[in-house]
C-alpha atoms as one frame of an Amber mdcrd trajectory, in Angstrom:
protein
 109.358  91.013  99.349 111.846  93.772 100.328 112.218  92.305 103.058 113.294
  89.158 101.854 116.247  91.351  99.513 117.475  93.158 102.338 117.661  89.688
 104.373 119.602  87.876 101.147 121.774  91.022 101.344 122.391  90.430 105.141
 123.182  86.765 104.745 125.389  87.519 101.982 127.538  90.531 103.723 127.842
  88.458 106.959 128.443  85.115 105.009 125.839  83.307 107.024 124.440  80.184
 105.769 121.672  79.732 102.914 119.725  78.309 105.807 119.435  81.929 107.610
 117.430  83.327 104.388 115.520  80.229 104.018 114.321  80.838 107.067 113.351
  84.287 106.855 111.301  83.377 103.377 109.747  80.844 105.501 109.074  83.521
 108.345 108.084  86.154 105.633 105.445  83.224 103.466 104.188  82.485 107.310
 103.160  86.329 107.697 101.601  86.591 104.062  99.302  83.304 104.354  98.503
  85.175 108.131  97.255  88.137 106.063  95.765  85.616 103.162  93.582  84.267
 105.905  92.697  88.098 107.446  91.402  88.778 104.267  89.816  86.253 103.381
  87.804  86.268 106.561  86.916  90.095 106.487  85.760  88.936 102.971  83.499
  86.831 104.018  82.320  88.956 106.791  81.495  91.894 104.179  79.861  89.409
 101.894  77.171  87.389 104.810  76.721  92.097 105.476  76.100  92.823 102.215
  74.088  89.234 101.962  71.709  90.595 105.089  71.073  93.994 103.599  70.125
  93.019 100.297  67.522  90.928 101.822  66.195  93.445 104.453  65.956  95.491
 101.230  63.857  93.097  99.271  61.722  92.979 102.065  61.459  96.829 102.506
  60.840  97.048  98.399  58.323  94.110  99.010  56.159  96.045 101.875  56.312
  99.090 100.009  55.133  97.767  96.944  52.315  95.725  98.684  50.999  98.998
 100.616  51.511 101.269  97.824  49.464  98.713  95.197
């Protein structure tokens, strides 16, 4: 986002064209959907981890209860 100021300001000291900041929203919305989709993937990642774990634990609690019973 402060990017995108300090670009307006830029296009509006030089007097360049509304197209110049369009384009940097456009290059700036580009990166954020980039890191939308980093996320999301290490979010998923962590979640299938923590998905594995919990059921290697059940299975630990599940042998230990059967031997200890």
């Amino acid at each position: 986002m402060e990017r995108l100021i300090a670009s307006w300001g830029e296009c509006q000291e030089s007097g360049s064209m509304r197209s110049e900041f369009e384009e940097s929203v456009e290059e700036e919305y580009r990166e954020l959907r980039h890191q939308e989709e980093a996320l999301a993937e290490k979010h998923l990642h962590i979640r299938k981890e923590t998905a594995c774990c919990e059921e290697q634990y059940e299975e630990e609690l599940r042998k230990f209860v059967e031997e200890e019973c």
